[in-house]
C-alpha positions as CSV (number, residue, x, y, z in Angstrom):
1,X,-52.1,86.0,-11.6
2,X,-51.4,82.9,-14.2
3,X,-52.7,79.6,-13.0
4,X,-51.5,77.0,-15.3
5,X,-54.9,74.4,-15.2
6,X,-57.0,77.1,-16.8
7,X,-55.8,75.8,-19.8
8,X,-55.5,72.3,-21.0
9,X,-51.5,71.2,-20.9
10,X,-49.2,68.4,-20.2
11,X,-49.1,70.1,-17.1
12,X,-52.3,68.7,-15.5
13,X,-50.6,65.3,-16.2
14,X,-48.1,66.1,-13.8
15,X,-50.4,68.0,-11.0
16,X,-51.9,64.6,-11.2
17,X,-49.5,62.5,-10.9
18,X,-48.6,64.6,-7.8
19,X,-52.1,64.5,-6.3
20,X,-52.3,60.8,-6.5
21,X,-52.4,59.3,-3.3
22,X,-51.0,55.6,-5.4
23,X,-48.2,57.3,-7.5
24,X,-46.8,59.4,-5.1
25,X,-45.3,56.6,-3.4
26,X,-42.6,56.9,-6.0
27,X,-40.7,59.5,-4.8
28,X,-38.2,59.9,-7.1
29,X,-41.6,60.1,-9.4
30,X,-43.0,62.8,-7.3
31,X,-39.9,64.6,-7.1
32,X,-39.5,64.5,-10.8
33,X,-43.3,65.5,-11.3
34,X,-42.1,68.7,-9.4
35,X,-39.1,69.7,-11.4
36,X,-41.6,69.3,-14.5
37,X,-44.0,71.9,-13.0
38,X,-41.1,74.3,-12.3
39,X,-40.0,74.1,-16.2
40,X,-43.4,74.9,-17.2
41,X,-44.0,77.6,-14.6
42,X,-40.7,79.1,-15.3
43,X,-41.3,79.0,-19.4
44,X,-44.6,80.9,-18.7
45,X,-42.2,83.5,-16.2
46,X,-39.4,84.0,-19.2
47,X,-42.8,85.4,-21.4
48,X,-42.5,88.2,-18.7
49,X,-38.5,89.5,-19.2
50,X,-37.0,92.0,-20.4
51,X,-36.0,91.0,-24.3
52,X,-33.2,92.7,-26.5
53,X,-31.8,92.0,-30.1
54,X,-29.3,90.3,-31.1
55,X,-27.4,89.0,-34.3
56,X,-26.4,85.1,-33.7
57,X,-23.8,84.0,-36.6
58,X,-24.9,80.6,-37.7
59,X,-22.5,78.4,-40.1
60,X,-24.8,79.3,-43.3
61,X,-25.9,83.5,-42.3
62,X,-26.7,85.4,-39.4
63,X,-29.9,85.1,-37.6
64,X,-31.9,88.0,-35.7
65,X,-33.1,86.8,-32.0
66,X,-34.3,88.3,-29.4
67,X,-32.7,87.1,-26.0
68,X,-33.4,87.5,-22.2
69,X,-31.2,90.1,-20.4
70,X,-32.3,90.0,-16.9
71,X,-30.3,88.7,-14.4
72,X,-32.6,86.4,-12.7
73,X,-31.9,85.1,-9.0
74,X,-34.2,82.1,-8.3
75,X,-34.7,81.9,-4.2
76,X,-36.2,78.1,-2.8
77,X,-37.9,77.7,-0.2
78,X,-36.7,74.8,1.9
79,X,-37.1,72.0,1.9
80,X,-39.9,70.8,-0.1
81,X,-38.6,73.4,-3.0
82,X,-36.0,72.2,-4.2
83,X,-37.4,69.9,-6.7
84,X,-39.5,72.7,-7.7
85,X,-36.4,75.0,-7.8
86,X,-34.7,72.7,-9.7
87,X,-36.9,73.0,-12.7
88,X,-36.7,76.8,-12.8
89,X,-32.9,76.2,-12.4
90,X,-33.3,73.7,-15.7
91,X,-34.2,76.7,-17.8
92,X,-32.9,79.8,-16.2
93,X,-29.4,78.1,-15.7
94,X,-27.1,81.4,-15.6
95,X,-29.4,82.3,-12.3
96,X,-28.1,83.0,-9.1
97,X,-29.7,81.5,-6.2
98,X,-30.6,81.9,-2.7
99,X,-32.0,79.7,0.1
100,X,-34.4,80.2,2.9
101,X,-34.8,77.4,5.5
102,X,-38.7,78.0,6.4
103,X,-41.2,75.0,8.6
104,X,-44.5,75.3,10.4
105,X,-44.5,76.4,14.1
106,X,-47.8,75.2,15.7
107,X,-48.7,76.3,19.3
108,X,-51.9,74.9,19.7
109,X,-54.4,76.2,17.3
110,X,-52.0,79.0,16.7
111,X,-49.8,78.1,13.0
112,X,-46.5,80.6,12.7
113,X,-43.4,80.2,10.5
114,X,-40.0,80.5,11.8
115,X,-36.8,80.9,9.3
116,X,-34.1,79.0,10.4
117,X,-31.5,80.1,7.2
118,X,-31.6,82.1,4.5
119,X,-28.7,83.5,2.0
120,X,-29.0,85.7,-0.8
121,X,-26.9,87.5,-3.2
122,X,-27.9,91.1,-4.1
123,X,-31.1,92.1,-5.3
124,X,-30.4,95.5,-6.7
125,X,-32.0,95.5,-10.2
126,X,-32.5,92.1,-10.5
127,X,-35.6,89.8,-11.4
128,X,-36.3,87.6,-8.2
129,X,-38.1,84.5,-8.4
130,X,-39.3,83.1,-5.3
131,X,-40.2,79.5,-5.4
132,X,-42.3,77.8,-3.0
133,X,-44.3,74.2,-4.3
134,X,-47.2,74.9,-1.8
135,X,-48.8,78.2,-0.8
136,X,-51.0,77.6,2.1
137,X,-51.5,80.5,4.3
138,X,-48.9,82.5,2.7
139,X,-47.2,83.6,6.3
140,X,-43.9,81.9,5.0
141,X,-43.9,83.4,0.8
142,X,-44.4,87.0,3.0
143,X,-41.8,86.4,5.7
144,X,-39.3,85.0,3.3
145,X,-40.1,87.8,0.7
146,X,-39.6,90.9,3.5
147,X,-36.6,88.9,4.6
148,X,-34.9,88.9,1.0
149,X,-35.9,92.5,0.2
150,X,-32.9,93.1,3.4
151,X,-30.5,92.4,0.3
152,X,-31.7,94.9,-2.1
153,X,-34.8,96.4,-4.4
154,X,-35.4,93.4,-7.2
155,X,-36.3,95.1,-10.7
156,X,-39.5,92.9,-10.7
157,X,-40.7,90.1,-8.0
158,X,-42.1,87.0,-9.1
159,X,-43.8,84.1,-6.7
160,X,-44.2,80.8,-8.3
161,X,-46.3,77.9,-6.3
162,X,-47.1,74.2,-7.6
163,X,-50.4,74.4,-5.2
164,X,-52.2,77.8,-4.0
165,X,-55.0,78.4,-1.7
166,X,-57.3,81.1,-2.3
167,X,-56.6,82.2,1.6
168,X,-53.1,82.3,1.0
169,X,-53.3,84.2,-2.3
170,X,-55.4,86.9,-0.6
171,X,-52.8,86.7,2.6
172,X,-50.2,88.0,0.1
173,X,-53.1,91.1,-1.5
174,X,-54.0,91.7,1.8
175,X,-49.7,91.9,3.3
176,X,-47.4,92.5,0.8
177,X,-46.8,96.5,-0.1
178,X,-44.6,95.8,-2.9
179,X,-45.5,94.7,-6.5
180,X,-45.1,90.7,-7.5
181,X,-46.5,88.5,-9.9
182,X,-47.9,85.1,-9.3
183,X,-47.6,82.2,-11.1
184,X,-49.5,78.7,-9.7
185,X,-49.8,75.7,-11.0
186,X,-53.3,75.4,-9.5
187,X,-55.4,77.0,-7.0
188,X,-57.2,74.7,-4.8
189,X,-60.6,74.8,-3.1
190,X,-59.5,76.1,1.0
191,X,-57.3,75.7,3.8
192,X,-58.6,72.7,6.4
193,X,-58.0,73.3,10.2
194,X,-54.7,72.5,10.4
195,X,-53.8,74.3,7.4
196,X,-53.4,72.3,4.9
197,X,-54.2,73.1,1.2
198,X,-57.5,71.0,-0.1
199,X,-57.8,69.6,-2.1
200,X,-53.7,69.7,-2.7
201,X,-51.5,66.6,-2.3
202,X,-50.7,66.1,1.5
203,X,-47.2,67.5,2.7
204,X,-44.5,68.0,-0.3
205,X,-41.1,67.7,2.0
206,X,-42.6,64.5,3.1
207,X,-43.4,63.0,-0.1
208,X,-40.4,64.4,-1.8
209,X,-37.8,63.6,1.1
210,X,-39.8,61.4,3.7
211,X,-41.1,62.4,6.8
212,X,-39.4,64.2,9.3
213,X,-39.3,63.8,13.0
């Protein structure tokens, strides 16, 4: 598991900026704040692909790099990922993409998830990167995960959140049977009652897209 605050980085700038009760009044701010985290996150994921060689021709010689070869297909989970998603998308911009439509069902006391949508091209082989800005319980990352593996075995899975909680981290340990890497931005204290990531930021959809009926 990487968490990205357990090192000092511009990145704590931004989780800040998105924690701020004052700045994240300017959504476009908040939104951008995301799409930041996603670039970092994602250049921390690209440390884990596969790499080859290869001979680039410059004007004055030839130059030995070694390059990416994975295809990669970045999945958000909407709505409050797409921000997020879009930052990944900055970097790994030959990715294919899916979508999975994913909100809170609360009956009573009783939280579920319920997927309204989801499309996905074909996992066979490939290097899936499942992006989600908050992971709270981790019901939705583990229904939207068994839902994509429908459309194929990936090569490698990788989860990225902006926000973790440790009961959602150990939600996915305790559920998934398949192997993933986890990438956060930070891990929080605990869930609340209503389940809700403390200390974290408040709800991400809301902030990035205002609130919903």
């Amino acid at each position: 598991m990487f968490i990205l605050t357990e090192q000092p980085s511009i990145g704590n700038q931004f989780l800040a900026e998105l924690r701020d009760s004052q700045t994240q009044q300017d959504r476009m701010r908040f939104r951008k704040n995301l799409e930041r985290l996603g670039e970092l996150l994602a250049y921390e994921v690209s440390k884990a692909l596969t790499y080859h060689p290869k001979e680039v021709q410059t004007p004055l010689g030839t130059a030995q790099m070694a390059l990416p070869v994975d295809q990669i297909v970045l999945v958000a989970v909407l709505r409050a990922a797409l921000p997020f998603y879009q930052g990944f998308l900055n970097l790994f911009d030959q990715a294919e993409s899916g979508f999975i439509g994913a909100f809170r069902q609360e009956d009573g006391e009783k939280i579920g998830v319920n997927l309204g949508y989801h499309a996905s091209p074909n996992l066979d082989n490939k290097v899936l990167i499942l992006v989600d800005p908050m992971l709270a319980t981790g019901q939705s990352c583990v229904t939207a995960l068994k839902t994509l593996l429908e459309h194929g075995t990936p090569k490698a899975i990788h989860i990225a959140a902006a926000f973790a909680a440790p009961e959602g981290v150990q939600h996915l340990t305790n559920t998934l049977n398949v192997p993933y890497n986890l990438w956060l931005g930070s891990l929080d204290q605990k869930l609340n009652s209503k389940s809700y990531i403390i200390p974290g930021l408040g709800d991400a959809g809301d902030l990035a897209f205002g609130e919903k009926l």
